[in-house]
C-alpha positions as CSV (number, residue, x, y, z in Angstrom):
1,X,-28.3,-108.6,-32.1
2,X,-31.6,-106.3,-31.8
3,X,-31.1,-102.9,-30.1
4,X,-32.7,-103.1,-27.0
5,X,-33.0,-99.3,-26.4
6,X,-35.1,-97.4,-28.5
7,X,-34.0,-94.9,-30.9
8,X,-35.0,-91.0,-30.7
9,X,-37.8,-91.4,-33.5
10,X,-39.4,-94.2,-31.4
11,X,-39.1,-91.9,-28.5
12,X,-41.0,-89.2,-29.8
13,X,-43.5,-91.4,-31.4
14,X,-44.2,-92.2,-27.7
15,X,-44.5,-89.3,-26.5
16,X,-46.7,-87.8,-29.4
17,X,-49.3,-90.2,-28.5
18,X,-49.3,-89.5,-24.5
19,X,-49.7,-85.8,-25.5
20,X,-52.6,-86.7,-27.9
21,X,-54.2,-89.2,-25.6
22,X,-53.9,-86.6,-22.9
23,X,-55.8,-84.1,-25.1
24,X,-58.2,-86.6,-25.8
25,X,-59.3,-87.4,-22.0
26,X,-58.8,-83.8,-21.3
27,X,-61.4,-82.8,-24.0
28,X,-63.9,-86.1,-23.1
29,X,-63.9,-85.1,-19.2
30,X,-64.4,-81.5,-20.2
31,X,-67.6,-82.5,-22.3
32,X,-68.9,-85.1,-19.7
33,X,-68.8,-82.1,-17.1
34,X,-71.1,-80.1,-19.3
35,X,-73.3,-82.2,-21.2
36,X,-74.1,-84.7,-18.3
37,X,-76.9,-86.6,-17.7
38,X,-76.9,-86.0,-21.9
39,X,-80.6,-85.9,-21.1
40,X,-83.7,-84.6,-19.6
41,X,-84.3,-86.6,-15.9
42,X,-87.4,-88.1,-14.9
43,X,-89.3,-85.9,-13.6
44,X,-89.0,-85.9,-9.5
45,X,-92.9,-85.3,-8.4
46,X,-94.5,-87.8,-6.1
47,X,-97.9,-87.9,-4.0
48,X,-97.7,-88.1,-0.4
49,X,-100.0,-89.6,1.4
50,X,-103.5,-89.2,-0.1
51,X,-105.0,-86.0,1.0
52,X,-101.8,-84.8,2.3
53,X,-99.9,-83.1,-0.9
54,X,-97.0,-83.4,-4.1
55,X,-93.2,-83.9,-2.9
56,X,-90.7,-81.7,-5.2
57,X,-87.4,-83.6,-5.4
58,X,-84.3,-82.5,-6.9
59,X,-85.4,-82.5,-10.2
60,X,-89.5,-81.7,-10.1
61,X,-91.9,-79.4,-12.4
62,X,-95.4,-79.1,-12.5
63,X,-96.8,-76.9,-15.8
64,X,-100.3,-75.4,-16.0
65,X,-102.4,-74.3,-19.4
66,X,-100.0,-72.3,-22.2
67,X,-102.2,-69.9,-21.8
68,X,-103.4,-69.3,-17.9
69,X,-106.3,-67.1,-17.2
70,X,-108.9,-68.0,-14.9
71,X,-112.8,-67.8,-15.8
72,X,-113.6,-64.4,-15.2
73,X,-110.5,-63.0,-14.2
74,X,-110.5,-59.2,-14.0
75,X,-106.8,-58.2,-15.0
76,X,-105.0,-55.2,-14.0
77,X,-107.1,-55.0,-10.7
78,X,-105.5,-56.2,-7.1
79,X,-104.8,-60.0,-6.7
80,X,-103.4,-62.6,-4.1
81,X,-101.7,-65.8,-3.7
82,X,-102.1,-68.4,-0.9
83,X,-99.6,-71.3,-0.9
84,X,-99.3,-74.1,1.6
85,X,-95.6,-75.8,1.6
86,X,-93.1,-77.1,3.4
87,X,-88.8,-77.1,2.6
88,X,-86.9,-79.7,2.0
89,X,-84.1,-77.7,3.4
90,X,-82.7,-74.1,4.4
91,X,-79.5,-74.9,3.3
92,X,-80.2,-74.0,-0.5
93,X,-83.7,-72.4,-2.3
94,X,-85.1,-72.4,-6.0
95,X,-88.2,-71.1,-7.4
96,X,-91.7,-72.6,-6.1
97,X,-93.5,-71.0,-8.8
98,X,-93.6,-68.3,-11.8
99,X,-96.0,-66.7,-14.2
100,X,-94.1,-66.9,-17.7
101,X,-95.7,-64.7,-20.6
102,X,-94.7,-65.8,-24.2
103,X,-95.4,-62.4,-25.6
104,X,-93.0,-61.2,-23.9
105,X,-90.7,-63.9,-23.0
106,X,-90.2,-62.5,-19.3
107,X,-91.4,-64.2,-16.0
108,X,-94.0,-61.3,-15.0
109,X,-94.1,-62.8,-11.4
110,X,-92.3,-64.9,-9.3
111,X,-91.7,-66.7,-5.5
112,X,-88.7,-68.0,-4.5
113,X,-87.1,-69.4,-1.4
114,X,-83.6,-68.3,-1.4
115,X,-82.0,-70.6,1.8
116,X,-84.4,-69.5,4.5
117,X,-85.3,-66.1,3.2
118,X,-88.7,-65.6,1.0
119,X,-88.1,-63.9,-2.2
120,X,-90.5,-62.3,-4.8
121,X,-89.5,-61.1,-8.2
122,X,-91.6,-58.7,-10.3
123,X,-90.6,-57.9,-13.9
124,X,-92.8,-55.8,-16.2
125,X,-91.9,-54.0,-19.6
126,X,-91.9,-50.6,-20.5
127,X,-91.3,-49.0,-23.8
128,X,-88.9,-52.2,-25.2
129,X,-87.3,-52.0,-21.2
130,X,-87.5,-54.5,-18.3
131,X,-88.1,-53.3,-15.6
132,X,-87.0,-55.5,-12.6
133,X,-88.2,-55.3,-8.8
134,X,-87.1,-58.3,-5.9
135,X,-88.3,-58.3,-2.5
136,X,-87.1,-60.7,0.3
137,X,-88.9,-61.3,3.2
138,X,-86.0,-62.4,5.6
139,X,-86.2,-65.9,7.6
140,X,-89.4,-67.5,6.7
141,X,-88.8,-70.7,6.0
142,X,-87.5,-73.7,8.6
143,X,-86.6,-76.6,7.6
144,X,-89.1,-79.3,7.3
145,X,-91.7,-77.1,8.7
146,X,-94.8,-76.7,7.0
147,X,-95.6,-72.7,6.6
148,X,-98.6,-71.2,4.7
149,X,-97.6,-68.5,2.8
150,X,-100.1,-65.3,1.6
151,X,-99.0,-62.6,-0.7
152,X,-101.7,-59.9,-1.2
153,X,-101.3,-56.6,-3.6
154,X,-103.0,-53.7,-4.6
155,X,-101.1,-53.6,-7.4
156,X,-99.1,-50.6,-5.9
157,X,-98.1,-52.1,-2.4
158,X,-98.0,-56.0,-1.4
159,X,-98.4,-57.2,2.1
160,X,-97.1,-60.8,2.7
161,X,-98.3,-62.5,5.6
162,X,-97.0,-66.0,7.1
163,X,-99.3,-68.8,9.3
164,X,-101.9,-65.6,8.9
165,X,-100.0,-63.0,10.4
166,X,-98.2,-60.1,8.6
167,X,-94.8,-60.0,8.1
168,X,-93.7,-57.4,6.0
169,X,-95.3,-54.6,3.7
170,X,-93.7,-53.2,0.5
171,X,-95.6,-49.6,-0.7
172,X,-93.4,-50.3,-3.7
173,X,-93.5,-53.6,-4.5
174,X,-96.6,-54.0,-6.6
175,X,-98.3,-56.9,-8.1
176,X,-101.5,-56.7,-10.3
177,X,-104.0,-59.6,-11.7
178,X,-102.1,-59.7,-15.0
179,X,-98.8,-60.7,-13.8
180,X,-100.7,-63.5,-12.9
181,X,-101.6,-64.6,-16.2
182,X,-99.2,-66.7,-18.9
183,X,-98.3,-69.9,-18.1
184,X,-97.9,-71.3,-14.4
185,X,-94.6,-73.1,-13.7
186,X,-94.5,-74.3,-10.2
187,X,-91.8,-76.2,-8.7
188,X,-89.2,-74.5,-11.0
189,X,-88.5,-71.3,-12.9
190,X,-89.6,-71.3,-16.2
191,X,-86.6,-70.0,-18.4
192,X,-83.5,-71.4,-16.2
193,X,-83.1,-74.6,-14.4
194,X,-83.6,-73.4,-10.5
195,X,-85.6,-76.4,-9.4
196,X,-87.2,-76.3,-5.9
197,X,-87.7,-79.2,-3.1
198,X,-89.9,-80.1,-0.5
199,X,-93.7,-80.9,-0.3
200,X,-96.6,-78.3,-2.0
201,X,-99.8,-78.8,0.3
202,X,-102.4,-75.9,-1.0
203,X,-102.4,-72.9,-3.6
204,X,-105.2,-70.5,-4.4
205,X,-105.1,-67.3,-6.4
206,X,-107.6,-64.7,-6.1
207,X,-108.1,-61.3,-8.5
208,X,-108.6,-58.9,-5.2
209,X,-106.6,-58.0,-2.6
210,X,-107.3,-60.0,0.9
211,X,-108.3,-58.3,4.0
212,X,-106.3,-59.4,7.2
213,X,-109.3,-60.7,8.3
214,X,-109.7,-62.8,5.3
215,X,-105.9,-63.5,5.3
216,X,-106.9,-65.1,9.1
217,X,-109.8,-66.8,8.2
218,X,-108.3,-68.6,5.0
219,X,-105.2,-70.0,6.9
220,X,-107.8,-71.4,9.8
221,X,-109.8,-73.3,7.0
222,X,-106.0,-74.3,4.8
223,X,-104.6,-75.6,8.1
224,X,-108.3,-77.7,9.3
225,X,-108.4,-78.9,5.6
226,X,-111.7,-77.4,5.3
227,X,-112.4,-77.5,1.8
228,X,-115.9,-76.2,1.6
229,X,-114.8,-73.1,3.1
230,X,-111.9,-72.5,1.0
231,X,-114.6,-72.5,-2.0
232,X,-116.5,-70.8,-0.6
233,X,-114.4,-67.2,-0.5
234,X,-114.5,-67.7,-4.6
235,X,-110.4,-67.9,-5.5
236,X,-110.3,-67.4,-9.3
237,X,-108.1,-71.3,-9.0
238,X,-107.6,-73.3,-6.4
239,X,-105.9,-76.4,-6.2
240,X,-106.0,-78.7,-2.9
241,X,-103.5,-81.5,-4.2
242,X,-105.7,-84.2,-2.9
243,X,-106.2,-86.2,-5.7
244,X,-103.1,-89.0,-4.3
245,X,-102.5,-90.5,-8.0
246,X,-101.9,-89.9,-11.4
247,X,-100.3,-86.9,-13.2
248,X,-103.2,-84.1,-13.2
249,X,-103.7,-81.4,-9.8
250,X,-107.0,-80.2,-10.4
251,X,-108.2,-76.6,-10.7
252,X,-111.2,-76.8,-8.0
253,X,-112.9,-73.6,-9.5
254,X,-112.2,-74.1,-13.4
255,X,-110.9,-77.5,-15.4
256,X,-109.3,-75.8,-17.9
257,X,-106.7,-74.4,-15.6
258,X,-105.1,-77.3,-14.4
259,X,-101.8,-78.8,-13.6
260,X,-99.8,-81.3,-15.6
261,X,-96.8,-83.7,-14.1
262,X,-95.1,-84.3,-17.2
263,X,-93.1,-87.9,-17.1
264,X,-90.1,-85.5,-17.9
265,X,-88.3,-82.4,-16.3
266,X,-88.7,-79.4,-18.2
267,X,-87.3,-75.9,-18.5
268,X,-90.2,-74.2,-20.1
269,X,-88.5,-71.4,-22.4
270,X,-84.9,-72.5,-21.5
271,X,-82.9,-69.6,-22.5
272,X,-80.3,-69.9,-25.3
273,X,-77.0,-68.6,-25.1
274,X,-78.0,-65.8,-22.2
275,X,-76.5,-62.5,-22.2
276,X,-73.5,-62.0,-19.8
277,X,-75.6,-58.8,-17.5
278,X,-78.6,-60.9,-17.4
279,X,-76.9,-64.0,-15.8
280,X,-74.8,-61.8,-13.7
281,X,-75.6,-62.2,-9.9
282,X,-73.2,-60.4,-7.2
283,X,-73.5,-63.2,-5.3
284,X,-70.2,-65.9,-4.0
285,X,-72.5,-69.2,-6.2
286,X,-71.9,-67.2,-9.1
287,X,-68.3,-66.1,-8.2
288,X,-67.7,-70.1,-7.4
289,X,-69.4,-71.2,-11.1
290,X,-66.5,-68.6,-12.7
291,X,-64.2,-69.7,-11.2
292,X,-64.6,-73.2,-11.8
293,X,-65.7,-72.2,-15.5
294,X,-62.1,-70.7,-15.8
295,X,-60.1,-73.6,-14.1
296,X,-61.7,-76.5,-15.8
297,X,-60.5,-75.0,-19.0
298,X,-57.3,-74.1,-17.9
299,X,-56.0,-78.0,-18.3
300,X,-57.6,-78.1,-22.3
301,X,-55.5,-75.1,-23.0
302,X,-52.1,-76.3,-21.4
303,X,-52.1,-79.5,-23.4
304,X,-53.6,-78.6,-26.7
305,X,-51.3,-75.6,-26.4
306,X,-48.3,-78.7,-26.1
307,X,-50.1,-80.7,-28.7
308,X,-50.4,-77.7,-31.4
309,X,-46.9,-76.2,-30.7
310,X,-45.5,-80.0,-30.7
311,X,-47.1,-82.3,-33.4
312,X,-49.6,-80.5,-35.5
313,X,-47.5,-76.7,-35.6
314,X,-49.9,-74.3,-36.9
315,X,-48.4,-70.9,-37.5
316,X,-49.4,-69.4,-34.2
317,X,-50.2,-72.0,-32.0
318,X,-51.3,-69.9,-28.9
319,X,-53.7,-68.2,-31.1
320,X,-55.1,-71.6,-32.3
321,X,-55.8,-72.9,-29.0
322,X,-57.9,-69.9,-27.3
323,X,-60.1,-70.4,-30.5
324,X,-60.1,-74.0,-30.2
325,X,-61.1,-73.5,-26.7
326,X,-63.4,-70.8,-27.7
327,X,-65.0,-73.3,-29.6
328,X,-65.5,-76.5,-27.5
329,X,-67.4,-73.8,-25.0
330,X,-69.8,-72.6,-27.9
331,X,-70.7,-76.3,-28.8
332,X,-71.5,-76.8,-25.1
333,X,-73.0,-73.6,-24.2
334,X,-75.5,-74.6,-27.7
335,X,-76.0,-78.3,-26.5
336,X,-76.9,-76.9,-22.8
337,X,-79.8,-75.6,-24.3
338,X,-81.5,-78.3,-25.2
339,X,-80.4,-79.8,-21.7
340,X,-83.3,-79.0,-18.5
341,X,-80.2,-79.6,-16.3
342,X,-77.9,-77.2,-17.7
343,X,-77.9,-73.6,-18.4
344,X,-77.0,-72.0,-21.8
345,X,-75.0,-68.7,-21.5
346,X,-72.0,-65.8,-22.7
347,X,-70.1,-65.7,-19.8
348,X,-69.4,-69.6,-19.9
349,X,-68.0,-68.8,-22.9
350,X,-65.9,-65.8,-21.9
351,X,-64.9,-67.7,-18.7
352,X,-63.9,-70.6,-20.7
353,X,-61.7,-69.0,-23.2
354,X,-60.3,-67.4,-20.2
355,X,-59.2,-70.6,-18.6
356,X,-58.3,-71.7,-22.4
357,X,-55.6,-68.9,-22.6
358,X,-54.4,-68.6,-18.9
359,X,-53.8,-72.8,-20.2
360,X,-51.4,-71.9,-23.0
361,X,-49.5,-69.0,-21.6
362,X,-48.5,-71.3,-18.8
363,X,-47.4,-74.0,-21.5
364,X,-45.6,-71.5,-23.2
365,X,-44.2,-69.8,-19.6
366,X,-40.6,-70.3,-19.2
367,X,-39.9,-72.5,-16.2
368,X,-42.6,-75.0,-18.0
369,X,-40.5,-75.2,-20.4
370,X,-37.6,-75.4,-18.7
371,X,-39.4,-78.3,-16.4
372,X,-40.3,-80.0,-19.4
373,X,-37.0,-80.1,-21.4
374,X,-35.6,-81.6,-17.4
375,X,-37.9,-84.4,-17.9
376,X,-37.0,-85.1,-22.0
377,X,-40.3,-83.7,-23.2
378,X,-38.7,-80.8,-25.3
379,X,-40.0,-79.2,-28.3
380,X,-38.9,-82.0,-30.1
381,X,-38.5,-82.1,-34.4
382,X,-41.1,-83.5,-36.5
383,X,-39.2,-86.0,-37.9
């Protein structure tokens, strides 16, 4: 007569592969979460209405020339910027456009919306040192409301008005003709993936600084969609986003400046493997991305911990697993990099080896164990 209960070798021959199908899903789901889409997105930029603008969707870039410098553009003297856009939302931000210099590898200028607030960023280097300098301007935005934006330096102090009037002055925040030179991103940043939505109606840059009378008179002609005049003031580019179809924005003042829609989204220069006091930001979305860098490594740790100390039974198999873990977070924190979506960086790593070992101390806590040997999942024998 066959035994119809199951002997202690078939038992454990059960449970080995739960435990090693567990570290397989565990280890799958981990790398979905990091790797996914596994590819770079189309690229979210669409014409409005002819005459009337480029929408900026979740995943949306627009590149200029590799090398951006307007016809006679007179660098190091006072510039300013005019842009025409309206938010998707207040709700979250992202970067509307940057300057990035490939000499240097550093985004010279920036503009941001960060929720509802305006934000500029200004990095310059000095001696082999960055030098970094962020201005918000507090409020600015509303959702789906169109605002015309003009930012206007001496190259010592910037004065950024909105709809024409000013808003705030900075006699420390300065911004000079040749942070305005590179390559133009707009729509994203161009070394991390910090994509911006909503609709992008007018830009112009000009090498001098505006006069609040100018600064009046441009927003009149912007907001009547008076081209002629617009021209007329001489920006060094200006692009009107009229054109309603295809994938070029045309440089009014100088066709070797334009804009490309590439059929893809882009990171520029995406950063590889980004040092931990660079990505640091003392703010509760980068508290929240630890956090769940730490936790979602914390199940990977538990159960390879079980699997190592179980089946395979290195010498020290707490050890093994924080470097396993270590590991799986450097292959993804490498693959990342090649990923527009994703973001390559140290502290993932750190955070995840973290959550690794908090993973396998708890495996190897007592009242786990204890829990464990109640439901006939001991440290069983090899045999």
């Amino acid at each position: 007569m066959p035994n119809r209960f199951p002997n202690a070798s078939t038992t454990n021959l059960r449970k080995r592969h739960v435990l090693g199908l567990l570290c397989v899903c565990v280890l799958v789901g981990i790398l979905i979460a990091g790797l996914w889409p596994f590819h770079a997105p189309r690229n979210d930029v669409s014409w409005l209405d002819p005459g009337k603008g480029l929408h900026f969707g979740k995943n949306g870039v627009m590149l200029g020339a590799e090398s951006w410098s307007p016809r006679d553009w007179k660098e190091g003297t006072g510039c300013s910027i005019e842009i025409w856009l309206q938010p998707d939302h207040v709700d979250r931000g992202g970067t509307v456009l940057g300057f990035y210099s490939p000499e240097n590898r550093i985004v010279t200028f920036s503009l941001h919306q960060s929720l509802d607030d305006l934000l500029l960023r200004h990095t310059a280097a000095y001696s082999q040192r960055l030098v970094r300098n962020k201005w918000y301007i507090e409020h600015s935005f509303a959702e789906n409301k169109q605002i015309f934006i003009t930012i206007t330096s001496n190259s010592r102090s910037t004065a950024v008005y909105v709809n024409g009037n000013l808003e705030r002055t900075s006699p420390s925040f300065g911004v000079s003709s040749a942070d305005l030179t590179g390559q133009l991103v707009v729509g994203n940043n161009p070394i991390v993936d910090n994509g911006w939505q909503g609709q992008l109606r007018g830009l112009a840059i000009y090498d001098r600084e505006l006069t609040p009378a100018e600064v009046m008179q441009h927003h009149a002609a912007w907001t009547a969609l008076s081209s002629t005049n617009i021209k007329s003031e001489n920006p060094a580019a200006l692009y009107l986003f009229n054109e309603g179809v295809g994938n070029v924005v045309h440089n009014q003042m100088d066709s070797g400046n334009d804009l490309q829609i590439p059929p893809r989204y882009v990171v520029l220069h995406q950063q590889f493997l980004e040092r931990p006091w660079d990505e640091f930001d003392p703010s509760w979305g980068y508290c929240r991305d630890v956090l769940i860098n730490i936790g979602g490594f914390i199940p990977l740790g538990f159960f390879f911990c079980a699997y190592f100390s179980v089946i395979w039974r290195p010498a020290r198999p707490l050890l093994g697993t924080i470097v396993f873990g270590a590991i799986v977070s450097l292959v993804i924190e490498i693959l990342q990099s090649f990923l527009p979506t994703r973001d390559s960086g140290i502290t993932d790593i750190l955070t995840n080896t973290l959550g690794t070992a908090i993973g396998a101390a708890l495996y190897g806590s007592e009242w786990i164990q204890s829990l464990l040997s109640d439901i006939g999942f001991e440290k069983y024998s090899g045999s």
